[in-house]
C-alpha positions as CSV (number, residue, x, y, z in Angstrom):
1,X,0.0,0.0,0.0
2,X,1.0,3.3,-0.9
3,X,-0.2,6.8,0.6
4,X,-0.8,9.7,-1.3
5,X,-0.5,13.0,0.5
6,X,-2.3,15.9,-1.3
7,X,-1.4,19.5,0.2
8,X,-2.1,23.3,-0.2
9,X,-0.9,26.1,0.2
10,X,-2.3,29.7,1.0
11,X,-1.2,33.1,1.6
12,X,-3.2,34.8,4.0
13,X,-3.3,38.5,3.8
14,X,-5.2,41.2,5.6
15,X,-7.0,43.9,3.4
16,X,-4.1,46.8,4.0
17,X,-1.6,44.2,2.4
18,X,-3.7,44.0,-0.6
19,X,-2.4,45.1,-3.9
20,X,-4.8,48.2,-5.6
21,X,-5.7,45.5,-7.8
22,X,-6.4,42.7,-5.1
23,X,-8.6,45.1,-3.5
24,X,-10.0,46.2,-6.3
25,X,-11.3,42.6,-7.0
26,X,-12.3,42.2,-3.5
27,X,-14.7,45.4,-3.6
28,X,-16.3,44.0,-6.5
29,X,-16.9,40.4,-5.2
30,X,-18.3,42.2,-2.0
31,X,-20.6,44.8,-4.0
32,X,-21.7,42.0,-5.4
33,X,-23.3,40.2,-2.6
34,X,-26.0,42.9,-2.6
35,X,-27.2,42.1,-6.2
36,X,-27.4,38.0,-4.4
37,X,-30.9,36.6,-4.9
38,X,-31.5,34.7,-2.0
39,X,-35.1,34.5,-0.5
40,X,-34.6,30.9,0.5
41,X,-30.7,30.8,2.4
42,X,-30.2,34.5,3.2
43,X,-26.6,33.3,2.6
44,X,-25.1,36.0,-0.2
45,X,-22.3,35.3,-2.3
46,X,-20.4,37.0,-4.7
47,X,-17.6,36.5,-6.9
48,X,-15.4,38.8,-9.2
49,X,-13.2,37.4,-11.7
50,X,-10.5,39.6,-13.1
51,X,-9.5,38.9,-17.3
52,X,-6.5,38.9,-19.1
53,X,-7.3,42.0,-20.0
54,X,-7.9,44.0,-16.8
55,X,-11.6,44.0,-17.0
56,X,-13.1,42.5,-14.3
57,X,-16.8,41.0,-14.4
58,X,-19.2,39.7,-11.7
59,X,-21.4,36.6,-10.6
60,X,-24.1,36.4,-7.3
61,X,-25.6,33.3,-5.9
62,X,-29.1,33.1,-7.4
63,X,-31.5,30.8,-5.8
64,X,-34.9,29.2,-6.8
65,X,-37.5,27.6,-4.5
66,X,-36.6,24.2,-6.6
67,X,-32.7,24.5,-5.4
68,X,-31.0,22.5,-8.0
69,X,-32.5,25.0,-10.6
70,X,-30.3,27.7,-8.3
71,X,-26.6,28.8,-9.6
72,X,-23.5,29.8,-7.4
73,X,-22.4,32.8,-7.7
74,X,-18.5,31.7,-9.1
75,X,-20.5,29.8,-11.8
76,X,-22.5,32.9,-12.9
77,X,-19.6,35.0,-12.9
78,X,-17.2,32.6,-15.0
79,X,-19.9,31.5,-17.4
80,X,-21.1,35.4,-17.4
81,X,-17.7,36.2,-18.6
82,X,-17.1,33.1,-21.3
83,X,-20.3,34.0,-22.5
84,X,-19.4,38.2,-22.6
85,X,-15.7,38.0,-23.7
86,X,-14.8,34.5,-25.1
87,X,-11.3,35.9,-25.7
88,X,-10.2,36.9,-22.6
89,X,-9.5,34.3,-20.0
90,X,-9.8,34.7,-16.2
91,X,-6.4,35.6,-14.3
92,X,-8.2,35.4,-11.0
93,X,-11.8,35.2,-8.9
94,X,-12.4,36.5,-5.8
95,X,-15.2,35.6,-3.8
96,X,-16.9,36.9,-0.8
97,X,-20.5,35.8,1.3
98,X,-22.4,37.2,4.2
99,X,-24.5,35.7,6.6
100,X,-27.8,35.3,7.4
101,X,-27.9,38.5,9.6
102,X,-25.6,40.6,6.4
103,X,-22.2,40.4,8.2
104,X,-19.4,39.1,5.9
105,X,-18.3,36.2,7.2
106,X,-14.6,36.3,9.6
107,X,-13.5,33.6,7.7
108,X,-13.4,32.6,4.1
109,X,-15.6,30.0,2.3
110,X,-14.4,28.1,-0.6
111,X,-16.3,26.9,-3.3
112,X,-18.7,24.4,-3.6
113,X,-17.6,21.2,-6.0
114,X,-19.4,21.5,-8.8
115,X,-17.8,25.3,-9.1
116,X,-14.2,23.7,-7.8
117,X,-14.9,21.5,-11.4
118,X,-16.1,24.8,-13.6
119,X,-13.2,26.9,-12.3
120,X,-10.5,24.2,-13.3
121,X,-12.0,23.6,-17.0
122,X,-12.0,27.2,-17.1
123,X,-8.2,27.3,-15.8
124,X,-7.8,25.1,-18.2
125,X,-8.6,26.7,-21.0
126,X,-7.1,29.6,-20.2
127,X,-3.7,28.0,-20.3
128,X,-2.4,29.4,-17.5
129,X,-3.2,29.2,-13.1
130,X,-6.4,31.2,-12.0
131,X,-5.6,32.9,-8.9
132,X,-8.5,32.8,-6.1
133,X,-9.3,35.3,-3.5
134,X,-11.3,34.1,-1.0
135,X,-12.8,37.1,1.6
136,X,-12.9,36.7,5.5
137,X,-13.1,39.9,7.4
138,X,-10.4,38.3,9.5
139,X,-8.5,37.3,6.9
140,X,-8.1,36.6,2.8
141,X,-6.7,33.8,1.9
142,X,-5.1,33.7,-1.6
143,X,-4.2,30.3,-3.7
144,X,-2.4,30.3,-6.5
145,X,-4.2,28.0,-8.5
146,X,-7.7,26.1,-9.0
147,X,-6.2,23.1,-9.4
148,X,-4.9,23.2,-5.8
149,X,-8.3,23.5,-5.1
150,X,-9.2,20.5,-6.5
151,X,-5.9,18.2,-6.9
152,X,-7.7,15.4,-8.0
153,X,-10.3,17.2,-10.7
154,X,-11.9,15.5,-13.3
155,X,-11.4,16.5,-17.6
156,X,-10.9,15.4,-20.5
157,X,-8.0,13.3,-20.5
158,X,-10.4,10.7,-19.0
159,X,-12.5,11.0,-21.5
C-alpha cells in the first residue's frame, strides 16, 4: 500500500496588504453580494473574476424555490464572462459571502464542487493558473491556483 498526501498552500493576507488591484477585486466580489438573490438561504455570495485583459466582471448566488434549478455565484460569474468576452480568459476570482444577519463572514468559504470543477476547466482553458481570492473579514486567503483546489479534478483526459 502506498499513501498519497495531497497538500495546499495559501497566503493569508489582511486587506491593508492588498495590492490596488487585489482590493480592487475584493470590492467587487463584495458589491456584489447585494445584487445575491437569496429568499430561501439569506446566505449571499459574490464573486469577481479579473480577465487577461484588466476587466473585471461579476457573478451572485441566485437561488430558486426548486434549489437545484439555483446557480452559485462563481458559476454565474465565469460563465457570465465566457459567455461576454470568449477571448479573454480569467487571471483570478475572488469571492466573498455574508450571513444570514448581512455580516461578511470572519473567515473565508471556498467553493462548492461542482464550481471547484467549472473553475479548473476554465483554468484550463485559459492555459495558464487562475488565482483565487477568498474574503474573510479576519483574513483573505489567496491560492495560486484552482487546481490546488481541486488536486484530484476530473477533464478530459479521461474522457
Amino acid at each position: 500500500m502506498k499513501e498519497l498526501n495531497l497538500h495546499i498552500q495559501a497566503i493569508v493576507k489582511q486587506e491593508d496588504e492588498l495590492t490596488t488591484q487585489e482590493l480592487a477585486l475584493l470590492d467587487e466580489a463584495r458589491r456584489a453580494t447585494y445584487r445575491s438573490y437569496a429568499p430561501y438561504s439569506h446566505f449571499s455570495v459574490g464573486a469577481a473574476a479579473e480577465l487577461a485583459d484588466g476587466t473585471i466582471v461579476t457573478g451572485s448566488n441566485q437561488e430558486n424555490a426548486a434549489y437545484p434549478s439555483g446557480l452559485c455565484a462563481e458559476r454565474t460569474a465565469v460563465f457570465y464572462a465566457g459567455s461576454r468576452y470568449p477571448d479573454q480568459p480569467i487571471r483570478r476570482i475572488c469571492i466573498a459571502a455574508r450571513d444570514t444577519n448581512g455580516e461578511f463572514l470572519k473567515h473565508p468559504i471556498s467553493p462548492c464542487g461542482a464550481c471547484r470543477q467549472v473553475l479548473l476547466e476554465a483554468e484550463q482553458r485559459a492555459g495558464g493558473d487562475i488565482e483565487v481570492m477568498l474574503y474573510g473579514t479576519e483574513g483573505i486567503y489567496i491560492i495560486r491556483r484552482i487546481k490546488d483546489l481541486l488536486p484530484l479534478g476530473f477533464d478530459e483526459s479521461f474522457l
